[in-house]
N, C-alpha and C positions, 0 to 999 in steps of 0.2 A: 504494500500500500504506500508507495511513495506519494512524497508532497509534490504536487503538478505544478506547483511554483518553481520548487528547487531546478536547478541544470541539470539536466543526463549526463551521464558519464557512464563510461566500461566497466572502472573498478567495482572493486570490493565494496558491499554494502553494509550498514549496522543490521547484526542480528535480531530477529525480535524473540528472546530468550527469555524473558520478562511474563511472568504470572501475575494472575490477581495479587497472591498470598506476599509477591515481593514489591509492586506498587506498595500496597497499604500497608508493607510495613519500612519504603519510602516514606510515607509521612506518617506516622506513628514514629520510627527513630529520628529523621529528621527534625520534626519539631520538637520533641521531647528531649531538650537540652539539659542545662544546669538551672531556666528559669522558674520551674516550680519550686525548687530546692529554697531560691534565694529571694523571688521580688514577695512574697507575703510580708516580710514585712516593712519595704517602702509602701505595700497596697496598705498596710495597718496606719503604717504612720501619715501617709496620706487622706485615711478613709474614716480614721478612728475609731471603727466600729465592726465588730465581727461579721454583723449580720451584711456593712454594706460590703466588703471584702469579698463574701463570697456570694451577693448578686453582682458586683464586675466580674467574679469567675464565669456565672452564668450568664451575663450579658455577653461579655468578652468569647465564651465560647459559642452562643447563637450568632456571633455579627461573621465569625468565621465560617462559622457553618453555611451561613448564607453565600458568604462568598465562594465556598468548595462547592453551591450547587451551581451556580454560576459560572463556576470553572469546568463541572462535570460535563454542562453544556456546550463550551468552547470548545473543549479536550476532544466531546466526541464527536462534533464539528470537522475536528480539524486533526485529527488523529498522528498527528505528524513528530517528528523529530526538532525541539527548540518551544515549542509549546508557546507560554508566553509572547514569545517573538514574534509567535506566528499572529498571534490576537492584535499584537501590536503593528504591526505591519501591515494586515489584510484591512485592518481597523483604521489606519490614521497614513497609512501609506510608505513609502522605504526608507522614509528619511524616520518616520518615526519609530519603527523598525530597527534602524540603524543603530541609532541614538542609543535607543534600550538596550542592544547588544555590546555596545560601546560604551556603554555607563557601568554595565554587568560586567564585561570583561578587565576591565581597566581598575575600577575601583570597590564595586558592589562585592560582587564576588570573593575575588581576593580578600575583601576588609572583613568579609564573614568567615573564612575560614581560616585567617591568621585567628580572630578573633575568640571562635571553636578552638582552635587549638591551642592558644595563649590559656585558656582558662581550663583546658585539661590538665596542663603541663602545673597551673597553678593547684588544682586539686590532689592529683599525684603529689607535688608538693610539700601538701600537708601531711602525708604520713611520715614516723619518725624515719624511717630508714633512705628516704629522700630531698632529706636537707641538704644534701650537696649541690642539687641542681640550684639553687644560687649561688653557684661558687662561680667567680669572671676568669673566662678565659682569656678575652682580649678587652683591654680597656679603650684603643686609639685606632682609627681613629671612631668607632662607632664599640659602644659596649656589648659583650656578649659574653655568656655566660652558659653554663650546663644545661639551663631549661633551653636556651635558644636550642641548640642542638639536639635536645628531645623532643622538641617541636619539629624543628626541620626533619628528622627520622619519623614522627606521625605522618608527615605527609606525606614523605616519600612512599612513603610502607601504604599506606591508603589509594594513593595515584597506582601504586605498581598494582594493587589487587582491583582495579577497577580498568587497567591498562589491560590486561592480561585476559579480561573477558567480564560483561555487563552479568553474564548467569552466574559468574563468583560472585560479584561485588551485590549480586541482588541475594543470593544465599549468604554470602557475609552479612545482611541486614538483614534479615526475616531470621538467622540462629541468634544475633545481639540484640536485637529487637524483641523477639521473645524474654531472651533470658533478663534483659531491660525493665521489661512490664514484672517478670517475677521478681524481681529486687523490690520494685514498688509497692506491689501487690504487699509483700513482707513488712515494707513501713507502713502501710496501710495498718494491716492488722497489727502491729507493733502498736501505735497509738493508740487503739480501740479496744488492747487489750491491757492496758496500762490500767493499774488496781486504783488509780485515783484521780483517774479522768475523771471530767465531767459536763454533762451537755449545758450545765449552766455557764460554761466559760463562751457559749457562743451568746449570750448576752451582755458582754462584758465592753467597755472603750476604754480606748484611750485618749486621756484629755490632751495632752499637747499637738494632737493632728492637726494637718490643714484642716479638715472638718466639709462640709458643706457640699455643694455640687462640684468646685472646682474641687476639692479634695476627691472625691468619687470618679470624675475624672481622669488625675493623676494613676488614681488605684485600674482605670478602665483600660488607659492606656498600657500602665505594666501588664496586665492580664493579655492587650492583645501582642504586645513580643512575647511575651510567653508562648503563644498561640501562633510566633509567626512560622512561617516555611511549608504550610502543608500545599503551599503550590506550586512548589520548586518538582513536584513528579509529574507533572505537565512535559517535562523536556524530555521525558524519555519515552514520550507517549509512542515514536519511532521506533521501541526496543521492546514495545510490551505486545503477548498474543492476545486479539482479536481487541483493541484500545476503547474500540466505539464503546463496549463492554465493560471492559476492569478498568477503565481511567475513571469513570463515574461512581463506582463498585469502591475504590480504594479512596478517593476523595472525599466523598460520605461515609462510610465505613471508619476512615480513618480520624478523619475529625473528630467523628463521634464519640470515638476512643480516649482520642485524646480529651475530650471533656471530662466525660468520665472519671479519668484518671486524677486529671486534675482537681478535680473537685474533692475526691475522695481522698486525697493526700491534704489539700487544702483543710476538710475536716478532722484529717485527724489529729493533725496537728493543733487547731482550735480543741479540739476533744482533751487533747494533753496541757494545755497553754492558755491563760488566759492572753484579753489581747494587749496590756502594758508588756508581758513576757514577748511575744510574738514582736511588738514595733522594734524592743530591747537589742532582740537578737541579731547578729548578722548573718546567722543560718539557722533559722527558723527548725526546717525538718531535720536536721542535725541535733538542735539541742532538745527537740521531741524527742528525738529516740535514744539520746544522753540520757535524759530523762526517766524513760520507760523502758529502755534493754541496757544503759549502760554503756559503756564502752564501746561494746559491741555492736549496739546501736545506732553509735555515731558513725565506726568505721563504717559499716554496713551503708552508710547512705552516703559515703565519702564513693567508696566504691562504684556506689549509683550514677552517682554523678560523673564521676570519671567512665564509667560504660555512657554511660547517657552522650557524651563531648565526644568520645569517638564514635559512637553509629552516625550521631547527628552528622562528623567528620566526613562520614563513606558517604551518605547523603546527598551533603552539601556538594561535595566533591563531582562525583557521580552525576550529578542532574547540573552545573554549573557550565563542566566541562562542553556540553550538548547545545549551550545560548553561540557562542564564537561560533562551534561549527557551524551551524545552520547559517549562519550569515556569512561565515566565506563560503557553505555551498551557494549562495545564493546572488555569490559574485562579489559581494561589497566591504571583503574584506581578504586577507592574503589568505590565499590560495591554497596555502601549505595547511592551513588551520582544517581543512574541509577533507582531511585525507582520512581512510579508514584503512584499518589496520588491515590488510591482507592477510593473515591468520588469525588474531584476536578479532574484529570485524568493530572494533571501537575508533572511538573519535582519539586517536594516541596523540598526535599534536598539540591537540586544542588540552587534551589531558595533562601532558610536563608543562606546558605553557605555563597553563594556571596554577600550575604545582610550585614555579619558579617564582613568578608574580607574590603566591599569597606565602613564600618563605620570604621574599626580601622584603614583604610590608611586618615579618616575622620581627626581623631586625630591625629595619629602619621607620616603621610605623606610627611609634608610641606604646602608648597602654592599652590593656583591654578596652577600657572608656572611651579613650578616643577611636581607637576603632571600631567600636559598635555603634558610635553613631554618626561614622563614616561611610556606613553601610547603608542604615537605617533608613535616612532619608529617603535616597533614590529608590530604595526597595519598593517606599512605600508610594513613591510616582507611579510609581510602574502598577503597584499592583490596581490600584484607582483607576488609570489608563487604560490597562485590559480587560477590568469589571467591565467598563465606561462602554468597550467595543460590544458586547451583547445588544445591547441598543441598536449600535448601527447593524450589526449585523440583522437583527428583528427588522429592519426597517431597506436596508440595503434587497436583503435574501432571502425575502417571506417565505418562499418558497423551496428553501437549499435542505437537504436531509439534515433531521438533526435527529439522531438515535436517542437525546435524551433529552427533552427540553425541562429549563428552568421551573423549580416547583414554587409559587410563589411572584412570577413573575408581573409586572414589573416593582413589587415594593422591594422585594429583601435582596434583589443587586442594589436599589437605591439608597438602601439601608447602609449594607457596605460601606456605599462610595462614600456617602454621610461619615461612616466610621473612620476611612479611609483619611478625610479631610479632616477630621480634627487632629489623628495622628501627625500627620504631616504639618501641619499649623503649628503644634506645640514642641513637636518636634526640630523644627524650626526656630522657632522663638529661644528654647530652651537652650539648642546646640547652635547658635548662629553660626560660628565661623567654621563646623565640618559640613553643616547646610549650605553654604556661600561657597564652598571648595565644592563641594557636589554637582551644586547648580553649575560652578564655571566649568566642571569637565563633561558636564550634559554639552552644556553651548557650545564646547571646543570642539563638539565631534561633528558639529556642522560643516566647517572646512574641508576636515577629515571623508566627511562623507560625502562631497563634492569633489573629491578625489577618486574615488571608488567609482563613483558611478557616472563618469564622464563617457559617453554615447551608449548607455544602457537604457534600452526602451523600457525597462518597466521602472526607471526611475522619476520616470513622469504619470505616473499613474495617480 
């Protein structure tokens, strides 16, 4: 089922080796990072209140869900390889297209998974027997140190099992994925069966919160990075069997899950905590199961999180690598990016590329902080952007197959894009100057892509 846009070529093509059971557990490990571990209690000290905490969980997890049906519809639209790209291109044309590819490859991308990886390498970190990864190797002229190079080797080790073939890198995630949700699964029932829990702690505030609607907000917004990525399995819609099917199937399925999950970690840690304890902490579900297993406890969810940082790793990786290629299949970017590996049958260029990229934003980047919300911005252009293309496409293609149409339609896209825009407002206001760096490498790719696509007829479309 190739994409009737892309260029013909002889070679070698991406396999579609890809199942239901390894999409949805793309976004089940992908989104399920280190965020539920850690923002409960910015959402506490933002929200003050238990009970609003965990309707931003619920809010936060419905406005995603909206947008995964939304996506289910694109996906099975447009079944192709680069996904997103595709919504944004067919949608607003090649320059906007471009843009999105070249915002994703350049800075989005790479900034999320130095950023994934910056924060595993911190968690590993914290156990005793790895305190030498702050030990500096080289101070001049750029500082590096033991963690850098444990990071650099996550990556490496992630790109080579995703290099090597899409049916490992998707069985690497549906075995860590699984055993992911069983870790959780364990803190769940760890908090719930703690001898002095109690459901009155989900009564409980805290006074020094922002408070009010803007504090609810604050708390809305962490809920929805928590909840970001589950539409990064869009890219490999190209690699998975029968897409029209399992891109929709894993999309809902998976979100779903992910609510779920979160919620039920969300409680039980309110279960063990009242919410002054909760704003107090800097790891929340850590010091829950300090708490109630102990030691034991804590490691166990140190663990989690460090499983959690590398599936989200192969994920991120895996579905990142797939935005480049489609756009130099598609002409508008170097050529070499669009090559498929003639025995592995993967995108191997566009794979070290990004591999090289998000190790020197490794080094030379910053902190986790500023890297994430170097990322964050443009993610969240984009994701508004592609919601935004359902419209035209309803309006453009009344009539075009769509194996799955939007359940809800037209309020809970509009819902979204709603949610979408305040993200991006506040996130703006908040991070101005890696927003104002974002924006200028969106704008810079204009030239860029008036380069590319000099006597290419579908560049005026």
């Amino acid at each position: 089922m190739p994409d009737p846009a892309a260029q013909s070529g002889s070679g070698p093509s991406l396999a579609r080796d890809l199942k239901v059971s390894h999409a949805a557990a793309i976004v089940v490990g992908t989104v399920i990072g280190s965020g539920i571990f850690l923002v409960p209690a910015e959402m506490m000290r933002a929200a003050g209140s238990s009970r609003l905490v965990y309707l931003a969980w619920l809010v936060g997890g419905l406005l995603s869900f909206f947008g995964a049906l939304t996506y289910a519809e694109l996906g099975a639209m447009k079944p192709y390889a680069g996904g997103e790209y595709l919504y944004v291109r067919d949608g607003y044309g090649p320059l906007g297209g471009f843009l999105y590819g070249w915002t994703y490859f350049l800075i989005a991308k790479p900034a999320s998974i130095a950023t994934i990886v910056i924060g595993f390498v911190r968690i590993i970190g914290t156990f005793p027997d790895m305190t030498f990864l702050s030990d500096p190797i080289l101070s001049s002229p750029v500082t590096i140190t033991k963690s850098h190079l444990v990071a650099i080797a996550a990556i490496a080790l992630i790109t080579l099992i995703n290099y090597i073939g899409v049916k490992k890198a998707g069985e690497f995630q549906l075995f860590f994925t699984i055993l992911k949700v069983a870790i959780i699964a364990c803190i769940v029932f760890g908090g719930f069966t703690y001898a002095h829990g109690t459901w009155r702690n989900f009564h409980t505030d805290y006074a020094l919160a922002t408070g009010g609607f803007s504090g609810f907000m604050v708390a809305l917004i962490a809920s929805l990075w928590a909840y970001d990525g589950w539409n990064l399995v869009t890219t490999v819609s190209g690699e998975m069997r029968d897409p029209q099917r399992s891109l929709p199937i894993a999309l809902i399925a998976g979100v779903g899950i992910v609510a779920v999950l979160y919620m039920a970690v969300n409680a039980s840690v309110q279960y063990v905590m009242p919410a002054n304890a909760i704003a107090a902490s800097p790891r929340p579900a850590s010091q829950a199961m300090l708490i109630a297993w102990g030691t034991f406890g804590a490691t166990l969810v140190s663990a989690g999180m460090a499983l959690s940082m590398l599936v989200t790793l192969n994920g991120s990786s895996m579905t990142g690598a797939r935005i480049p290629f489609a756009l130099a299949r598609d002409g508008y970017f170097f050529h070499t990016l669009a090559k498929v590996h003639p025995r592995f049958h993967t995108p191997s260029n566009s794979l070290v590329v990004q591999a090289v990229l998000s190790a020197l934003l490794v080094v030379l980047g910053g902190n986790f902080q500023q890297l994430f919300s170097l990322a964050l911005y443009p993610e969240w252009v984009f994701y508004m952007l592609a919601t935004a293309s359902v419209f035209i496409f309803r309006h453009r293609e009344p009539n075009a197959p769509r194996p799955y149409r939007t359940w809800g339609y037209p309020i809970l896209p509009a819902l979204f894009i709603a949610a979408s825009s305040i993200v991006l407002i506040y996130t703006f206001k908040a991070k101005l100057t890696n927003s104002l760096v974002a924006t200028a490498v969106i704008l810079a790719g204009i030239p860029v892509y008036l380069l590319f696509a000099r006597g290419k007829p579908f560049a005026t479309h």
